[in-house]
C-alpha positions as semicolon CSV with decimal commas, in nm:
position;residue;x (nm);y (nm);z (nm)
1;X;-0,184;1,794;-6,270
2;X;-0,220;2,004;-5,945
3;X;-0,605;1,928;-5,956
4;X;-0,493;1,527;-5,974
5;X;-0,224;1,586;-5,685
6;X;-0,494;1,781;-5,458
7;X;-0,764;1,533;-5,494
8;X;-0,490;1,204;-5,382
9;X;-0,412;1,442;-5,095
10;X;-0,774;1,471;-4,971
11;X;-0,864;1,122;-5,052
12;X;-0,582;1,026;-4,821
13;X;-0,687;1,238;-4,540
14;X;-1,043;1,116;-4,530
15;X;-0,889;0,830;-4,559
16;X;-0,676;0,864;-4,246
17;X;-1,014;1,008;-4,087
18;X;-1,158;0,666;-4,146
19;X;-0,930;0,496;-3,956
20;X;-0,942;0,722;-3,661
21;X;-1,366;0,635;-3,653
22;X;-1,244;0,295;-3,673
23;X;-1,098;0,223;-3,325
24;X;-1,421;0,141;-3,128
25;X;-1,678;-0,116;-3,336
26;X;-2,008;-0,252;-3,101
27;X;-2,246;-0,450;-3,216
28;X;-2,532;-0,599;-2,949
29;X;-2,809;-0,859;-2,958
30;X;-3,088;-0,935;-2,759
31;X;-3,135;-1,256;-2,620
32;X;-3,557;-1,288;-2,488
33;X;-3,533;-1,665;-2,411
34;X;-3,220;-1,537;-2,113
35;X;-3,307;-1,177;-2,117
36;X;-2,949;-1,130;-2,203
37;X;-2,758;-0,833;-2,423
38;X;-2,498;-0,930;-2,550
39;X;-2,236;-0,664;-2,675
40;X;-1,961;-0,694;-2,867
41;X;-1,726;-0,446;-2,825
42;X;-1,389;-0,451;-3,012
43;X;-1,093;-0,172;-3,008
44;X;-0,910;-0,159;-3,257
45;X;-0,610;0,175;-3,148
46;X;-0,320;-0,031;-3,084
47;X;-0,202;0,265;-2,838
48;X;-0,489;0,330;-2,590
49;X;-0,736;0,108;-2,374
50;X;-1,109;0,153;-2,404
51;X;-1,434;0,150;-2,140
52;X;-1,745;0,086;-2,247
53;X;-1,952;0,302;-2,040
54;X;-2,352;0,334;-2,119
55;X;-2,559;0,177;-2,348
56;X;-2,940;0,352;-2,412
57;X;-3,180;0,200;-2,573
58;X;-3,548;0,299;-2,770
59;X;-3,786;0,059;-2,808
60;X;-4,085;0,272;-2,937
61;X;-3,872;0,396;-3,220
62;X;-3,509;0,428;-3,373
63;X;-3,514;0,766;-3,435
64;X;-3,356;0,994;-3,114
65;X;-3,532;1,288;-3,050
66;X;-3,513;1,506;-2,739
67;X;-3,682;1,314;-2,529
68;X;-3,415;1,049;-2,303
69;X;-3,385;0,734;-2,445
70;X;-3,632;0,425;-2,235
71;X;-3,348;0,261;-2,082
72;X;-3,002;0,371;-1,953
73;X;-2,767;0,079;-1,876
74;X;-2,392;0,226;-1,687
75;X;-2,126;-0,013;-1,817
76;X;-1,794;0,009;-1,672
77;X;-1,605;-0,263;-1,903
78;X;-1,291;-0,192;-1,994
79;X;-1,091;-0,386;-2,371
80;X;-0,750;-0,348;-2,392
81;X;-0,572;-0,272;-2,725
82;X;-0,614;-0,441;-3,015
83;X;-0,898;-0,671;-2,907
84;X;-1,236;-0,767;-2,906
85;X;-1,455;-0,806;-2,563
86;X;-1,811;-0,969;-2,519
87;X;-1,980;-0,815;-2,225
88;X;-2,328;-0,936;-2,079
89;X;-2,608;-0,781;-1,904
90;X;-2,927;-0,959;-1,798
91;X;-3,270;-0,756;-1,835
92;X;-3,580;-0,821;-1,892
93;X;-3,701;-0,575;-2,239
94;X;-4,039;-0,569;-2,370
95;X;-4,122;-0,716;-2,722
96;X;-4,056;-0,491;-3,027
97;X;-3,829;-0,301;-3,169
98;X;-3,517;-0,230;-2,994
99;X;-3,240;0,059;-3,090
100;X;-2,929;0,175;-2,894
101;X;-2,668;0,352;-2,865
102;X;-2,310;0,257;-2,687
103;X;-2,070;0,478;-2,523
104;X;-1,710;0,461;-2,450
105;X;-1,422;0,647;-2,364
106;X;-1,069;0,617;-2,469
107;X;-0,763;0,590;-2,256
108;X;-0,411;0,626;-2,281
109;X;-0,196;0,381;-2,083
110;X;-0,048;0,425;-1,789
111;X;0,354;0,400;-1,767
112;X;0,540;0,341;-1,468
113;X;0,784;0,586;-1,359
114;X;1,053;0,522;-1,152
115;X;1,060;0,791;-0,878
116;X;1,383;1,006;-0,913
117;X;1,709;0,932;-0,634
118;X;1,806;1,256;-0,533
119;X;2,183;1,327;-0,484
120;X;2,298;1,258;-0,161
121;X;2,432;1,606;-0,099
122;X;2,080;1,730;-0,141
123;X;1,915;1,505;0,110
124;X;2,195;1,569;0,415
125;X;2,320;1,198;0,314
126;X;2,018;1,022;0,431
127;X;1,918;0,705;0,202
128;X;1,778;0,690;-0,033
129;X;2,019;0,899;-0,227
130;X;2,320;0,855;-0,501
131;X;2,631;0,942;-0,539
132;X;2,699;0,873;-0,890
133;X;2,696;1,216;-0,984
134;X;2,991;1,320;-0,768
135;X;3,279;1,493;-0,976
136;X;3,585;1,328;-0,859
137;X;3,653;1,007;-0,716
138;X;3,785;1,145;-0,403
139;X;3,437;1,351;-0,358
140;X;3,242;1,041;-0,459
141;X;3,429;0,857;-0,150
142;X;3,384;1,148;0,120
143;X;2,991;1,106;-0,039
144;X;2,989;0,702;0,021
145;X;3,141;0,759;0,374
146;X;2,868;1,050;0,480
147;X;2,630;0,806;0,359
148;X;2,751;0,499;0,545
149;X;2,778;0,733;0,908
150;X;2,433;0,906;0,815
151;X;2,215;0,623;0,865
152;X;2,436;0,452;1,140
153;X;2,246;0,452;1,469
154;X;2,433;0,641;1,765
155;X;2,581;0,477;2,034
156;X;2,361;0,547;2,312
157;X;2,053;0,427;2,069
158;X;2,253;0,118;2,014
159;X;2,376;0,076;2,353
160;X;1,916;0,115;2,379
161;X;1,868;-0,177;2,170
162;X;2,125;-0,417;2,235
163;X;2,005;-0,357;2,623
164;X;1,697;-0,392;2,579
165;X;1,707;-0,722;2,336
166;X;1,917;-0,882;2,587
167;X;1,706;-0,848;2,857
168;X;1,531;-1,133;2,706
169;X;1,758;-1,370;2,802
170;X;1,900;-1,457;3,144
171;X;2,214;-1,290;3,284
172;X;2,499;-1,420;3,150
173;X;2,356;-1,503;2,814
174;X;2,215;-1,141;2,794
175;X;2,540;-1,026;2,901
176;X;2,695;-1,222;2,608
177;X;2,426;-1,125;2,385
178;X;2,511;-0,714;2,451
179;X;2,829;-0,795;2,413
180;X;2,781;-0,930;2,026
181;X;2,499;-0,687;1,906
182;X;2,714;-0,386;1,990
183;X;2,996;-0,559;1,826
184;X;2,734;-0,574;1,526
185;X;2,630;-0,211;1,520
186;X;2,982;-0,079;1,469
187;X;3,053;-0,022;1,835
């Protein structure tokens, strides 16, 4: 009985090995009448994104020995999750027999993160901050009233830029025009 129970247990993990090796199938074919590979690439990992990256071929023989393979070919293709990609490359190969190799690399997707707000007491009341965190109502006020003053302009910089935005107009308009922009910046 334990020998039956250890040999389900192994056949399940090479069976979970399986589908590991599984994720990345290529195949590739060579087109001589467009001098065009074709190569199949499909991904099967429905977590991570894929690149296809190199593909080497041997033409004198299949075997790979020391030696560097006859042709290189950088791929930078990437298939998404659960899919299958065709990707073409147009070279001109000599007649014969043709073996290769493809290479990929796996990755992991990326996931936006929303920077972290700060509380405000941390960041002298300057925006962007929150005051969500505050204990008490009262202290959550006091927090919302810092804020509001901390990133109102003074009232020599606003006197600065109502002055000089109503020097675009003539006198008594620009006159006018200080008048109601100060009245707008809180003054």
């Amino acid at each position: 009985m334990k020998k039956l129970l250890g040999i389900i247990v192994l056949g399940l993990l090479c069976c979970s090995n399986v589908s590991f090796s599984a994720d990345f199938e290529a195949s590739w074919k060579y087109d001589s009448s467009w001098d065009k590979i074709t190569i199949s690439a499909y991904n099967g990992n429905p977590s991570k994104s894929l690149t296809v990256t190199k593909m080497k071929i041997w033409f004198s023989s299949c075997s790979y020995k020391d030696g560097e393979p006859d042709r290189i070919f950088n791929i930078n293709k990437r298939v998404q999750p659960q899919s299958q990609r065709e990707i073409s490359l147009y070279v001109d190969l000599p007649k014969g027999k043709k073996c290769a190799t493809i290479a990929h690399k796996m990755y992991k997707p990326t996931v936006y993160k929303a920077p972290k707000i700060k509380e405000c007491r941390y960041t002298d009341y300057e925006e962007p901050c929150t005051c969500d965190k505050e204990p008490n109502a009262i202290k959550k006020t006091y927090c919302e009233l810092r804020v509001k003053n901390a990133n109102k302009s003074t009232r020599s910089e606003a006197a600065a830029y109502c002055a000089g935005r109503a020097d675009d107009y003539s006198k008594e308009v620009g006159a006018e025009y200080y008048k109601d922009c100060m009245k707008d910046e809180g003054f």
